[in-house]
N, C-alpha and C positions, 0 to 999 in steps of 0.2 A: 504494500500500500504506500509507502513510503514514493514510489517514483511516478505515483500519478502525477498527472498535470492537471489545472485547476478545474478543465470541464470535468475530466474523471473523476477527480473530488466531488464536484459539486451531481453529479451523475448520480455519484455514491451514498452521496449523504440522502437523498432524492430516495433513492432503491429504498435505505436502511431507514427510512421516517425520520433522519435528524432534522430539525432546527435549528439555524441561527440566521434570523432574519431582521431585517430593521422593516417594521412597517411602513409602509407609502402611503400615498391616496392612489398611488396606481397600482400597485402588483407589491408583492412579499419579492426582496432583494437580499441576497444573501449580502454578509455583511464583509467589507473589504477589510484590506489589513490596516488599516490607515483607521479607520472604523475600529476594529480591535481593540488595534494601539490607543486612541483616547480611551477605550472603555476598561481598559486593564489600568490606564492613568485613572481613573473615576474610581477604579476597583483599590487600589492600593493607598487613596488617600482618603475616602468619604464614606467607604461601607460598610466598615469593620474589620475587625482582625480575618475573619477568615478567606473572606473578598479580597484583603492584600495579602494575604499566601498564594491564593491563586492568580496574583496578579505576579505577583513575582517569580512561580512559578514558571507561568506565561513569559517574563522576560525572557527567563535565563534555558526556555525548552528550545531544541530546533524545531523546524516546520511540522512534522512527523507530529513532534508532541504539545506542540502549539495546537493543532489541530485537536487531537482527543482532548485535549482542556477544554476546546471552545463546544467541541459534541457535548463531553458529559456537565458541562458549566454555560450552555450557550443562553441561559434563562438569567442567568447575572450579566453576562456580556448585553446583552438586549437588554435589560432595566440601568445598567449603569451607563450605556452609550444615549438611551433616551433621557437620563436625568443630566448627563453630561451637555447634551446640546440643548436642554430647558436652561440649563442654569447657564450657559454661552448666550444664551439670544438675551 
């Protein structure tokens, strides 16, 4: 699984019922790494201790295990990137 590319990922996650999406008014968008990245910064400083394990975590995983953090943890990535960009606007 390691050498997918990101349609294969995103194929994958699709097949396997994962989640991590940022809602729209248009369509469920999987959420980019750029996306992530703010919400693992939301995660490490505003949600609790266990929110910045998994943020730091998240830093220090490569791709591989960035990835299964955002699978089994994508309902915090999705609540801290939406409180992130309420409290930006």
């Amino acid at each position: 699984m390691s050498d997918l590319n990101m349609n294969e990922f995103l194929a994958h996650m699709q097949a396997s019922g994962l989640r991590t999406f940022v809602i729209t008014d248009e369509e469920d968008v999987p959420m980019t790494d750029a996306q992530l990245h703010e919400a693992a910064g939301y995660l490490e400083t505003r949600m609790g201790g266990f929110a910045n394990a998994i943020a730091l975590a998240y830093y220090r995983a490569d791709g591989d295990n960035q990835r299964k953090l955002v699978a089994a943890f994508g309902d915090l990535f999705e609540r801290a990137y939406t409180m992130w960009h309420e409290d930006k606007e």
